[in-house]
C-alpha positions as CSV (number, residue, x, y, z in Angstrom):
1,X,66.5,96.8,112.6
2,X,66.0,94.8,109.8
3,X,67.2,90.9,110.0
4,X,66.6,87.5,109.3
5,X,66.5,84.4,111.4
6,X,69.8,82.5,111.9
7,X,72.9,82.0,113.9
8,X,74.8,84.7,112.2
9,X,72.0,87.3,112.3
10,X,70.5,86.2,115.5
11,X,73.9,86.7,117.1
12,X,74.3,90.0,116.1
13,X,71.1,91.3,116.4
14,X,70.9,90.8,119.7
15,X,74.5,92.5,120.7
16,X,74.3,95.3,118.5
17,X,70.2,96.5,118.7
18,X,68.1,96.2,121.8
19,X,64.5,96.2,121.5
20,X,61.4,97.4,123.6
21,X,61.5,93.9,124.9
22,X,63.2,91.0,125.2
23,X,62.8,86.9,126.0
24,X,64.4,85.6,128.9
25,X,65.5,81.9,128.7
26,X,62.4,80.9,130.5
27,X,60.7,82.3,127.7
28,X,59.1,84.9,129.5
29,X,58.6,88.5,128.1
30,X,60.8,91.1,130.3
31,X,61.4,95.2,130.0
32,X,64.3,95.6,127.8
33,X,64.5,99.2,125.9
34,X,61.4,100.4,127.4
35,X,61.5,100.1,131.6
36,X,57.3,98.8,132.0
37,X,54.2,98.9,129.7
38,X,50.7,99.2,130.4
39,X,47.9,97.5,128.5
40,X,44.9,100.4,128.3
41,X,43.0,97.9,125.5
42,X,43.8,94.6,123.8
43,X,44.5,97.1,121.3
44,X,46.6,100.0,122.5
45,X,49.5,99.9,124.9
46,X,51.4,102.3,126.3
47,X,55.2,102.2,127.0
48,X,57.6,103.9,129.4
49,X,61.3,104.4,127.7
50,X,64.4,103.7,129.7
51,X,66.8,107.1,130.1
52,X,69.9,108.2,129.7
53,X,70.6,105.4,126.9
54,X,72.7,106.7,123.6
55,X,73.2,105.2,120.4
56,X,76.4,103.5,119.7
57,X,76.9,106.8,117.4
58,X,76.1,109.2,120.4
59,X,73.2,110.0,119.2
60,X,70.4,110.0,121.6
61,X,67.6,107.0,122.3
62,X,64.1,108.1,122.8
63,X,60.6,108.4,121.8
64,X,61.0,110.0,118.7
65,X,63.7,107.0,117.7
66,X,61.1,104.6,118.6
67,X,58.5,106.1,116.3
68,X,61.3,106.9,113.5
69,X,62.0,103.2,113.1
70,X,58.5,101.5,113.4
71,X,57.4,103.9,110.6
72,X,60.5,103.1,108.7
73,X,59.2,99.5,108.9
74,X,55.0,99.8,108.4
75,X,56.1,101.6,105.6
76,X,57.9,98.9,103.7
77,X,55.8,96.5,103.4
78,X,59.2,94.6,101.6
79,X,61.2,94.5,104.9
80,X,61.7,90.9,106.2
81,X,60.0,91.8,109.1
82,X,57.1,93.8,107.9
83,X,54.8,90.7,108.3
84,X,55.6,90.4,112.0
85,X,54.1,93.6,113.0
86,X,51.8,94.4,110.5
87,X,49.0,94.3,112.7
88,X,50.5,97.5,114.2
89,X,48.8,100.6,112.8
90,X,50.6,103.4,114.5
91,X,53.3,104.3,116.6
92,X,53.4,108.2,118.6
93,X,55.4,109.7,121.7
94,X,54.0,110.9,124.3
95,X,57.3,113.3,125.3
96,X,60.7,112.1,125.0
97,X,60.4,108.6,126.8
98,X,57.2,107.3,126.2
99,X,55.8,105.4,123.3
100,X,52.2,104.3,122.4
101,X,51.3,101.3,120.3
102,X,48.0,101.1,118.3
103,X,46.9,97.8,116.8
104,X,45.0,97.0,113.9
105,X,43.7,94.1,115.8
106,X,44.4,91.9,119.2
107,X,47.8,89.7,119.0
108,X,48.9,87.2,121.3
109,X,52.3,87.4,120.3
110,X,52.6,91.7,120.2
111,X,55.2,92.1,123.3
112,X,56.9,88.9,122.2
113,X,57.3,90.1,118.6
114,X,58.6,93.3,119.6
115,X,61.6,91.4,121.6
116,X,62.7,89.5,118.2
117,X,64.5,91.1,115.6
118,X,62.8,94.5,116.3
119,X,65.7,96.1,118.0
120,X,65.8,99.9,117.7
121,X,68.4,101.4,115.1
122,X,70.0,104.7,115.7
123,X,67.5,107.6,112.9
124,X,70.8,109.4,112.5
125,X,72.6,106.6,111.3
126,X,69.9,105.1,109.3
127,X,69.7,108.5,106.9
128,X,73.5,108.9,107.0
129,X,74.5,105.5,105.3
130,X,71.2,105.2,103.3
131,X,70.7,102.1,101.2
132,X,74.1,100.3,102.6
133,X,72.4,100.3,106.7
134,X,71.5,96.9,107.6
135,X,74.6,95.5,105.4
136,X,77.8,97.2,105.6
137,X,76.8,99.6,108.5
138,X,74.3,98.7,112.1
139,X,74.3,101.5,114.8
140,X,72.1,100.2,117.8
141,X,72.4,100.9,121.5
142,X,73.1,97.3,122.6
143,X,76.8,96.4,123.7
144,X,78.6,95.6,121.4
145,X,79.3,98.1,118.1
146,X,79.0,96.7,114.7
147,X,82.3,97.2,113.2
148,X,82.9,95.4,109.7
149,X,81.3,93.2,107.7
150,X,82.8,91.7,104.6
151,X,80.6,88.7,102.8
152,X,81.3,85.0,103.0
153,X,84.4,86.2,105.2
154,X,84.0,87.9,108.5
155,X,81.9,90.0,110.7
156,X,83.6,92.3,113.3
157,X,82.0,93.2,116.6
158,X,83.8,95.1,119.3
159,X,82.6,96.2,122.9
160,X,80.5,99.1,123.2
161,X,82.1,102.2,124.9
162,X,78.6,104.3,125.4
163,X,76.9,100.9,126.6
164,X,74.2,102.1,129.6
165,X,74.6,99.1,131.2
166,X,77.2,96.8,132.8
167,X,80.2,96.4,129.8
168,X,80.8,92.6,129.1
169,X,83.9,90.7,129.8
170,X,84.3,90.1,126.0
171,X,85.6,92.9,124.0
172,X,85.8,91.5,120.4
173,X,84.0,89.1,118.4
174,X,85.5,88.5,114.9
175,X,82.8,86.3,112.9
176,X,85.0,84.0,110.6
177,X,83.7,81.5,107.6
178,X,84.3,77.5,108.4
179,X,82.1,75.1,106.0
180,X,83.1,72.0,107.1
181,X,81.9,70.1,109.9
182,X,84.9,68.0,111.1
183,X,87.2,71.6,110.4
184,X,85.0,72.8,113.1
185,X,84.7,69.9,115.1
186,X,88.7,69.7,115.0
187,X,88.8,73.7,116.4
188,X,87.3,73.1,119.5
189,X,88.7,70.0,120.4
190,X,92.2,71.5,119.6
191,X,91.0,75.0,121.3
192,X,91.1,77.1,119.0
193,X,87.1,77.1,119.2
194,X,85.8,77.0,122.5
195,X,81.2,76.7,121.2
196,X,80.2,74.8,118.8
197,X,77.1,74.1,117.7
198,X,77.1,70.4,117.4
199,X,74.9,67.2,115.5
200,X,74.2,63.9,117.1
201,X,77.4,62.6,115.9
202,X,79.8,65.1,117.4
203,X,77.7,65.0,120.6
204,X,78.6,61.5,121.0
205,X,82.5,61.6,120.1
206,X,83.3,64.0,122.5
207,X,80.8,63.7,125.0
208,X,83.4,61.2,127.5
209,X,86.5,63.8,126.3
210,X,88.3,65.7,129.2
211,X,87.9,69.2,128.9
212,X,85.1,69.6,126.6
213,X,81.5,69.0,127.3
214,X,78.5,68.7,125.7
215,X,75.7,71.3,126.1
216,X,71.8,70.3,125.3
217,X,69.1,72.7,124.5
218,X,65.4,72.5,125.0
219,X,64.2,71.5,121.0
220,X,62.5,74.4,119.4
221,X,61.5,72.4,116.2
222,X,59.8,69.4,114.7
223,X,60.7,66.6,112.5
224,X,57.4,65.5,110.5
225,X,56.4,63.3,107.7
226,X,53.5,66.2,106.2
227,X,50.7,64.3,104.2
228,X,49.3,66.5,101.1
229,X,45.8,66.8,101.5
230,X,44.8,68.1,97.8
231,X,42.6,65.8,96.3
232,X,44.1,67.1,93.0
233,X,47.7,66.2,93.5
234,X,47.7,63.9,96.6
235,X,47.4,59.7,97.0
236,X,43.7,59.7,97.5
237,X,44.3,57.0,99.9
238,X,46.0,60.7,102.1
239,X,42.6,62.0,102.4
240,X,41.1,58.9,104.8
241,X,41.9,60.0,108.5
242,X,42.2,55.9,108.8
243,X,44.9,55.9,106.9
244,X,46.6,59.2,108.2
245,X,46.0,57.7,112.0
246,X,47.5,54.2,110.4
247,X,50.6,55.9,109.4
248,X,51.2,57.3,112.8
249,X,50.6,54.1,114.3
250,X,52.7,52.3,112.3
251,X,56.1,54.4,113.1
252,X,58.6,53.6,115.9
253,X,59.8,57.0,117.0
254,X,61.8,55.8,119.6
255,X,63.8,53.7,117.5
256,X,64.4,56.8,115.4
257,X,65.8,58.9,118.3
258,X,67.8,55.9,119.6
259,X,69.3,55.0,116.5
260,X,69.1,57.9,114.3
261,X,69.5,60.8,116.7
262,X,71.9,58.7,118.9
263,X,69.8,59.9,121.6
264,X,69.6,63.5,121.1
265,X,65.8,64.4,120.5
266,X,62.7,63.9,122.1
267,X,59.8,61.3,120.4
268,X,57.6,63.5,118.7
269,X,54.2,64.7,120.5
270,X,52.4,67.1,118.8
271,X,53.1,70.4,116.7
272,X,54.6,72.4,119.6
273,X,58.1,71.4,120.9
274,X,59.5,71.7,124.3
275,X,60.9,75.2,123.5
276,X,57.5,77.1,123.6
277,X,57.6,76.7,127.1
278,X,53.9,78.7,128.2
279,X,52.4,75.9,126.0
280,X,54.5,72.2,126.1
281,X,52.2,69.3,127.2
282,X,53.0,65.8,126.4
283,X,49.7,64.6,128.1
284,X,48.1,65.3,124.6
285,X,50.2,62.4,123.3
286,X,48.0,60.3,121.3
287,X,50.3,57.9,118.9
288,X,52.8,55.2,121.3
289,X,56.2,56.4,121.0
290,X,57.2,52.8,119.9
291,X,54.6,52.3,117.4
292,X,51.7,49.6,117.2
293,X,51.8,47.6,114.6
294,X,48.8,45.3,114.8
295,X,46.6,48.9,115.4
296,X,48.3,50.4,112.2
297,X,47.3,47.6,110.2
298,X,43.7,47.2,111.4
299,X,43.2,51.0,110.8
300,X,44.3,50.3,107.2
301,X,41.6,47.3,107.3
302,X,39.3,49.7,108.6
303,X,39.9,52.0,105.7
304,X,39.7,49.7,103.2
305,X,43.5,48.9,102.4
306,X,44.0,45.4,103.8
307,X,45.8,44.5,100.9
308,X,48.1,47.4,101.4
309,X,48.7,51.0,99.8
310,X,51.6,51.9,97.8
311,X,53.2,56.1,98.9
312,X,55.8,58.3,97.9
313,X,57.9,60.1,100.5
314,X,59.5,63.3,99.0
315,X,62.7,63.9,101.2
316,X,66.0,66.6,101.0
317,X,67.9,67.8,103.4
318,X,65.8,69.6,105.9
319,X,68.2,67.9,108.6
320,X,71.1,66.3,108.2
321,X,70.1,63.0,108.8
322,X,67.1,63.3,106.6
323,X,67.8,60.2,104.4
324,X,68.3,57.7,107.5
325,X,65.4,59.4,109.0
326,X,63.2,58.6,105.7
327,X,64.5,55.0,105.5
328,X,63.5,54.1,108.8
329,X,60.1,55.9,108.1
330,X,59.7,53.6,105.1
331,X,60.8,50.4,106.6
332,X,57.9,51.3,109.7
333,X,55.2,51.9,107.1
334,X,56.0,48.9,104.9
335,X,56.0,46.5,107.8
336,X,52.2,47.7,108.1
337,X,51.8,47.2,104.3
338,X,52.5,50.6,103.2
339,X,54.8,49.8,100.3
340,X,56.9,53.3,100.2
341,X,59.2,54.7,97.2
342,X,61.5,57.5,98.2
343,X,61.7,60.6,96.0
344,X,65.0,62.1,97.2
345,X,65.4,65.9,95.8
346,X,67.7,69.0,96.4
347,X,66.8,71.1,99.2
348,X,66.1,73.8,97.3
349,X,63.8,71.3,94.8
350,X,62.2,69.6,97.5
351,X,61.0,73.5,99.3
352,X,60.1,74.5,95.9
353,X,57.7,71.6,95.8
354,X,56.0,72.0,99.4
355,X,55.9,75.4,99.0
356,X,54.4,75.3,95.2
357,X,50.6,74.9,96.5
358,X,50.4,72.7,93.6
359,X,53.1,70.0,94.0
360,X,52.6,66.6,92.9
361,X,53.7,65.0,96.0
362,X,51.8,62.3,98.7
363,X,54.3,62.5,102.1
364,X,56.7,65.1,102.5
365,X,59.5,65.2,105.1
366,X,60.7,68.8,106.7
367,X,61.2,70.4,109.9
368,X,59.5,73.0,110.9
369,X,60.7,76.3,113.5
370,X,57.5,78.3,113.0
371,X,57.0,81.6,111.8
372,X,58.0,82.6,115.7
373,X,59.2,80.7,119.0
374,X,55.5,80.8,120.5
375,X,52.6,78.9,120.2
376,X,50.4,80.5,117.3
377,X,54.1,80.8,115.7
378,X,54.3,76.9,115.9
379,X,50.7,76.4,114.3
380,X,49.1,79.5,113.6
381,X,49.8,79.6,109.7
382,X,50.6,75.9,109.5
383,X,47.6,74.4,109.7
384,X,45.2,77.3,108.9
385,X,42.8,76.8,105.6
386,X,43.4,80.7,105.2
387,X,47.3,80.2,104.6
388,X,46.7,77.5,101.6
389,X,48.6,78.2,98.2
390,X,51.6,79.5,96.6
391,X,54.6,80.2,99.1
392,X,52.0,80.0,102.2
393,X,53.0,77.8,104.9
394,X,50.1,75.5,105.7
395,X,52.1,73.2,103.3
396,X,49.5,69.8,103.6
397,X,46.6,71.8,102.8
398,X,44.2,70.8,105.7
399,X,41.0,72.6,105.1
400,X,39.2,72.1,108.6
401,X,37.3,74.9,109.8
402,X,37.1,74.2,113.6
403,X,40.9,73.9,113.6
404,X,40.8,77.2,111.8
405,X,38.5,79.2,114.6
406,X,40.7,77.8,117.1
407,X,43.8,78.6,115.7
408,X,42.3,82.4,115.2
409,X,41.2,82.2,118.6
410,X,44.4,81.5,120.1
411,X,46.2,84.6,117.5
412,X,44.2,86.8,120.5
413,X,44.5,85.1,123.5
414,X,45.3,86.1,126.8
415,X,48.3,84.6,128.6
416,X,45.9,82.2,130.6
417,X,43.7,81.3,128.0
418,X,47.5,80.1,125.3
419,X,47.4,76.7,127.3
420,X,44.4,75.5,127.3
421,X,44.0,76.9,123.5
422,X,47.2,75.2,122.3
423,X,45.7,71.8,123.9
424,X,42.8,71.5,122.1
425,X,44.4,72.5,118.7
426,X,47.1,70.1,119.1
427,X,44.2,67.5,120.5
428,X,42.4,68.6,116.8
429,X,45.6,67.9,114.9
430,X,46.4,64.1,116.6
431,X,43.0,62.8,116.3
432,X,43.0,64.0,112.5
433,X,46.2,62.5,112.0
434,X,47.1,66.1,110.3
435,X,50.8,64.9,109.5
436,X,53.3,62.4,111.2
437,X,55.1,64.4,114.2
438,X,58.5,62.4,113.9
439,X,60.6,64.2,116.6
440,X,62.5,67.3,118.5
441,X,65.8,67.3,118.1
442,X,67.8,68.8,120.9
443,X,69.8,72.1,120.0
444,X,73.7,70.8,121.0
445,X,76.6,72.5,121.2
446,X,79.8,72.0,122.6
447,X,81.9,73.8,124.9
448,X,85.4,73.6,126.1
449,X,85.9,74.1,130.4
450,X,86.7,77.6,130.0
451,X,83.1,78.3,128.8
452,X,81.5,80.0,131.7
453,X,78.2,81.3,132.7
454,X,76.8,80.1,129.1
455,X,73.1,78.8,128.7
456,X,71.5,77.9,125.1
457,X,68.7,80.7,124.8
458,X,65.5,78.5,123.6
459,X,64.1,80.9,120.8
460,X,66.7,80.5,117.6
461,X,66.1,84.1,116.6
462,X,68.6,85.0,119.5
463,X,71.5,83.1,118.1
464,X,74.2,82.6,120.5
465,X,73.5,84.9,123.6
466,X,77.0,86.2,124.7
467,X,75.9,89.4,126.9
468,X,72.7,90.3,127.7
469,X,72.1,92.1,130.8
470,X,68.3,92.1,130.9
471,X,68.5,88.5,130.6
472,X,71.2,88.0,133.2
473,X,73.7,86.4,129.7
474,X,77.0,87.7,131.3
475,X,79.7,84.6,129.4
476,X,83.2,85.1,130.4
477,X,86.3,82.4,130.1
478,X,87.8,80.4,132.4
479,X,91.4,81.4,133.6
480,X,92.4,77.9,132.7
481,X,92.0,78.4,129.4
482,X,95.5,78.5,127.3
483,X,94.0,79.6,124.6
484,X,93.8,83.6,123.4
485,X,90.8,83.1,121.6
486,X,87.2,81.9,122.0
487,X,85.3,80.2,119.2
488,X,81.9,79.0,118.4
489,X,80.7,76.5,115.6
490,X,77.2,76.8,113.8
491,X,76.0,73.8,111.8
492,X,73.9,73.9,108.7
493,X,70.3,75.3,109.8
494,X,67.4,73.5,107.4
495,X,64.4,75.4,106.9
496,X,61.6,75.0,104.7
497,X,61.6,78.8,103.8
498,X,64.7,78.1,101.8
499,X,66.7,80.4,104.2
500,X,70.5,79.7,104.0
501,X,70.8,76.0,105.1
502,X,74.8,75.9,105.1
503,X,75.4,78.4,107.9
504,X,77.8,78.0,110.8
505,X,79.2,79.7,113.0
506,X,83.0,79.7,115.0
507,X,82.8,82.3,117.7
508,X,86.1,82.9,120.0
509,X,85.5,85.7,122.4
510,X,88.4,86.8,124.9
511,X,87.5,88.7,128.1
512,X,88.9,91.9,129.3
513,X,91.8,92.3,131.8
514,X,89.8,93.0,134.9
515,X,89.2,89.3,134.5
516,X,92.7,88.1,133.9
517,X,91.9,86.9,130.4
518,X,92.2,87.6,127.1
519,X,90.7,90.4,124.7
520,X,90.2,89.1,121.2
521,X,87.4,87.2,120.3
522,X,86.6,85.1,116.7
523,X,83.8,83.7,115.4
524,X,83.8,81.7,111.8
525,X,80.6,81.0,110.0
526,X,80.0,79.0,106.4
């Protein structure tokens, strides 16, 4: 029940457990575990259980499952995932197939956290393997069982026999360890992996090669230049909204997804990427996508800095590409008279540093996922003044209290009041100049021909969908494949939380007989 985010995790969270809900690649919220809901309050819902659904042990699904598992998790407040439903402050059945839910206060995002990483584990199994569930053992009712897991080497997944749905065309998935990019890169092409998660590079070798093809996702992160606004630590020159507003002026973000992202990313907007689909609007762009010189440098003039400002960007490898990406940063901002010096860290030094509350640093480039694919996820804690200091994740320390009301406002909203919400926050943000939005990149991955019936899910937490019925994820192989196996590639995944940047994944999955292909299935990871 308990996971983290990433490839790996997402991947097989989402074929071994099943939870009460689950997001459909529109984004939308659908019925997964539990058949409807009703909403009696903003603070109590009510949920109706799907039947004759067992446990990959046997064991029966039910009410009393539900409840066993949510007060396994309220009641550590250690888990991973404790902070995600914390809000929740009871759990009871009502009979053997329905649930009801009991906040501690209204959440916008209750039915969507419920469908990520909250999948229902089997009670039985839970006190029979003790301390080593979650690692070495996972009993769910989704379909696929979780079979071995040995560390830095392999996961094993194989099709679920007691699944109450349709079975899935792949019957094995054996999760392998591949750290290199070009080893990867070199598996599909030669077949032996048939998905892989791709960078801007790949894309472009192979995007003209017969045979393979290159998939593009809707971009569930953003690229920024963060400005420290701590008048203890910062350049005090940071804490003038001139010369944050300069700063966006002055850089070309077209150039950087031309050049940089060899086309592969959108120009950066606002905080909340194309992904979060209820909330995308580029009509709140305020900063040209190609920069403006001439306004960047009269804003500096404005401020008080004709004669130019001298910054430090602290950089690491948050992306791949983070040092170009900086570079081409600094050569925007000097051009306005920004003189920039580059302090290029170690990831783990550079998140250390952000995350510190007290870091000595001015500019600060990262991506950032959220704390959820949603829009509070996206802003909720990033730019609130009640998530400032050690290890908390509104990183730039903006202190702005009508930002703050609005970003509590939209942790409650309604689903027609999450647009215009998320509007005015990200209006709020622009005009202040709260950071330097950079860009989206697109998620990429390639695929061989004998990919079928495969769509990139737009939430990250889902890893790579393979069969989902609820969702209508059903991904089966071509009979023209020659090859017995199916793979999938993960690159490195940067994240400012210091979760394991140097994961990838190889997946080959083979289908079963009924549709003339093959059975075995292998995924490799770093």
């Amino acid at each position: 029940m308990f996971v983290q985010f990433g490839p790996i995790t997402g991947t097989v969270q989402d074929e071994v457990y099943e939870g009460l809900t689950a997001q459909a690649f529109n984004g939308s919220i659908v019925p997964d575990l539990a058949v409807n809901w009703t909403e009696k309050t903003a603070t109590d819902y009510v949920f109706n259980l799907r039947q004759n659904v067992l446990f990959q042990d046997g064991t029966p699904f039910n009410a009393s499952a539900v409840v066993y598992n949510f007060d396994r998790l309220l009641n550590n407040s250690a888990s991973p995932r404790y902070g995600t439903v914390s809000y929740i402050s009871n759990v009871t059945a009502n009979g053997n197939y329905q649930v009801e839910f009991k906040l501690k206060s209204v959440s916008s995002d209750f039915l969507r956290d419920l469908a990520l990483g909250e999948g229902i584990a089997s009670p039985s199994a839970i006190e029979k393997y003790g301390s080593s569930f979650g690692s070495q053992y996972a009993v769910g009712t989704g379909p696929y069982d979780f079979v071995t897991w040995v560390q830095n080497d392999y996961v094993e997944l194989q099709a679920n026999p007691l699944y109450w749905g349709p079975k899935p065309a792949i019957k094995t998935i054996m999760i392998d360890v591949v750290p290199t990019d070009s080893v990867r890169l070199l598996q599909l092409e030669s077949g032996q992996a048939q998905l892989v998660e791709l960078n801007a590079q790949d894309a472009q070798s192979i995007q003209n090669k017969s045979g393979l093809k290159v998939l593009i996702g809707k971009p569930n992160e953003f690229i920024t230049i963060s400005m420290n606004l701590n008048s203890n630590y910062t350049n005090p020159a940071l804490l003038n909204p001139l010369v944050r507003e300069a700063i966006n002026y002055a850089i070309n973000r077209s150039q950087i997804v031309q050049y940089v992202e060899l086309g592969y990313a959108q120009p950066g907007i606002g905080p909340i990427p194309p992904a979060v689909q209820d909330a995308w609007n580029p009509s709140v762009q305020v900063y040209p996508f190609n920069g403006n010189i001439t306004e960047a440098k009269l804003l500096l003039a404005k401020a008080g800095y004709a004669s130019g400002l001298s910054l430090s960007i602290l950089t690491a490898g948050f992306t791949e590409d983070y040092l170009q990406v900086t570079e081409a940063v600094q050569a925007d901002l000097e051009q306005a008279g920004i003189s920039v010096s580059i302090n290029s860290q170690s990831f783990s030094t550079a998140a250390g540093i952000l995350l510190a509350g007290n870091g000595t640093w001015s500019l600060g480039f990262h991506n950032w996922g959220g704390t959820g694919l949603s829009a509070y996820g996206l802003v909720g804690e990033f730019y609130n003044e009640a998530d400032i200091g050690y290890f908390n994740w509104n990183l730039q320390q903006i202190r702005d209290s009508n930002l703050t009301n609005m970003l509590n406002e939209l942790a409650v909203a309604n689903e027609s009041q999450i647009l215009p919400l998320s509007n005015a926050i990200q209006t709020r943000i622009l005009q202040q100049a709260y950071g330097a939005i950079l860009y989206y990149p697109d998620v990429l991955e390639g695929a061989t021909g004998s990919v079928q019936n495969y769509n990139i899910h737009p939430n990250p937490f889902y890893g790579y969908v393979i069969f989902n019925p609820v969702i209508g994820a059903d991904v089966t192989l071509g009979s023209s494949s020659s090859s017995s196996s199916v793979g999938v590639s993960l690159l490195p995944t940067a994240l400012i939380s210091a979760m394991a940047t140097s994961t990838m994944l190889i997946a080959t999955f083979a289908a079963g007989i009924s549709r003339k292909l093959t059975t075995a299935m292998k995924i490799s990871i770093h």
